[in-house]
Backbone bond lengths (Angstrom), bond angles and torsions (degrees), N, CA, C in turn:
res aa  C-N    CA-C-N  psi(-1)  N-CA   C-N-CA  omega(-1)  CA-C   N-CA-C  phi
1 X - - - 1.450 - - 1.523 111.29 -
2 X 1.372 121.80 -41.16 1.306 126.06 177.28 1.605 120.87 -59.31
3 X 1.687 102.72 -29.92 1.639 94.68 -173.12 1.646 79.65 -99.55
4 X 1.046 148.64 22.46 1.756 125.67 151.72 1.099 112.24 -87.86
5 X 2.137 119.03 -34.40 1.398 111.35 166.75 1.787 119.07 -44.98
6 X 0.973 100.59 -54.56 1.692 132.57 -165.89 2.023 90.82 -52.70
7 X 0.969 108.71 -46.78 1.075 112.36 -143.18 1.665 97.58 -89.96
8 X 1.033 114.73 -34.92 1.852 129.34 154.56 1.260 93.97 -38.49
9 X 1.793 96.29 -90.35 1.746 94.06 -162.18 1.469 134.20 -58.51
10 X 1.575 108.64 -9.37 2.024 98.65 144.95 1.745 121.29 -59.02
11 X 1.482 103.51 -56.18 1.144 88.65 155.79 1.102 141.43 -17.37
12 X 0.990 103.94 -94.07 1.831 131.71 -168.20 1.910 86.64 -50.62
13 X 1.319 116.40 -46.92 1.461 119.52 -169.08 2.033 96.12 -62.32
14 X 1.373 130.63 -45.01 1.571 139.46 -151.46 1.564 78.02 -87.92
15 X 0.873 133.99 -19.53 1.778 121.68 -164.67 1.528 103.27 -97.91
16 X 1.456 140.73 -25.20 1.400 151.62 -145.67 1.643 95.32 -124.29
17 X 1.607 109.41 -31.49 1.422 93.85 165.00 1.633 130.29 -97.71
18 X 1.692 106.52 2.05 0.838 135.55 162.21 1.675 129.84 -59.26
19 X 1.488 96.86 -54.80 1.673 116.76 158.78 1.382 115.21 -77.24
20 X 0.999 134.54 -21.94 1.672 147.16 -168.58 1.308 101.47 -71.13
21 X 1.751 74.81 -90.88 1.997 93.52 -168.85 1.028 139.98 -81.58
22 X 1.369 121.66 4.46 1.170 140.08 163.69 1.384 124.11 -105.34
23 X 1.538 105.96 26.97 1.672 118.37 -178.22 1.279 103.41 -115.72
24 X 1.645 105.73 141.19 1.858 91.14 162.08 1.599 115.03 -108.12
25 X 0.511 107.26 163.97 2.066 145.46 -136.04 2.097 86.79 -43.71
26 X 1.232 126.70 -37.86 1.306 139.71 170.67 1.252 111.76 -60.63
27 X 1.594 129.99 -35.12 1.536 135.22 159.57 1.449 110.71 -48.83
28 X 1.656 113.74 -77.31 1.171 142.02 -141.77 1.759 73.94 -62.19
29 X 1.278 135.40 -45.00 1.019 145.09 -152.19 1.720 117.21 -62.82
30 X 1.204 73.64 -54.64 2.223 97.91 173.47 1.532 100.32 -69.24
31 X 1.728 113.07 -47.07 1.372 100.50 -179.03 1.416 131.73 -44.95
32 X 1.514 94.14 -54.02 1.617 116.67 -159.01 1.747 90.07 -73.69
33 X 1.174 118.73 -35.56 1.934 120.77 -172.21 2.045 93.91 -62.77
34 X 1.556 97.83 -40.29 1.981 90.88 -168.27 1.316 102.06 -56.85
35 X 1.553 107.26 -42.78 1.728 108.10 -159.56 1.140 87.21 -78.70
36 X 1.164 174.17 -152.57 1.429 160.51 21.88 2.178 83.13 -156.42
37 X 1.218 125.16 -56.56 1.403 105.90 172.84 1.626 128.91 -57.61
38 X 1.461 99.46 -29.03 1.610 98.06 -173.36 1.711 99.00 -105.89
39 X 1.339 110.19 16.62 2.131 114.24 170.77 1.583 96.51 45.10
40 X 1.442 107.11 56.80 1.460 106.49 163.49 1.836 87.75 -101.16
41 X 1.722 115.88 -36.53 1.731 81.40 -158.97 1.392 114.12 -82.89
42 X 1.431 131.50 35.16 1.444 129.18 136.05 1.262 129.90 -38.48
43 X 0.982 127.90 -73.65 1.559 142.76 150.39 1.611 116.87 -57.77
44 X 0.999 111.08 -57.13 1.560 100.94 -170.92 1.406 118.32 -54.67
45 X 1.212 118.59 -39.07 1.664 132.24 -172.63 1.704 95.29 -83.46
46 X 1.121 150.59 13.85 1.377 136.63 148.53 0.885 124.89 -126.74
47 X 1.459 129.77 -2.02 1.916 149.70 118.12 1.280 100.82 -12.10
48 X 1.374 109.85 -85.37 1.457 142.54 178.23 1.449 105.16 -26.37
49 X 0.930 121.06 -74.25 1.933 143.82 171.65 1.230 96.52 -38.64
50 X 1.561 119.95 -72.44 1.876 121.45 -166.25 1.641 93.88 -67.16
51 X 1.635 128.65 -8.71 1.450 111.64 -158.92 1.865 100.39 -97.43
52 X 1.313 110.35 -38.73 1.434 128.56 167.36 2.017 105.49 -62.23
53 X 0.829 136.16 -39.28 1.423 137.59 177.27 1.492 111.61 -66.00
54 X 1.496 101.66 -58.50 1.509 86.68 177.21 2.289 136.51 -102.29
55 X 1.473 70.77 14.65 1.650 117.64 167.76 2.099 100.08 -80.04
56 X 0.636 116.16 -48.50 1.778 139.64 -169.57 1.984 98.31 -97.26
């Protein structure tokens, strides 16, 4: 069970740096505007956080 947690949150971690860091500043821009109009980054942005921590 532990390496399926683990194994999500690379995931979830390879997908966020995928959209992230490999965007320029006009992406990150549209992104962060979708999540924040449709109140996905409530949840998504501390997923993300617990998904990079235990990804790391």
């Amino acid at each position: 069970m532990a390496g399926l947690v683990q194994r999500t949150a690379q995931s979830i971690d390879q997908m966020w740096r995928s959209v992230w860091h490999d965007s320029s500043r006009g992406e990150k821009l549209v992104v962060a505007l979708v999540l924040l109009v449709t109140g996905l980054a409530i949840p998504v942005i501390p997923i993300v956080w617990i998904a990079r921590f235990v990804a790391n």
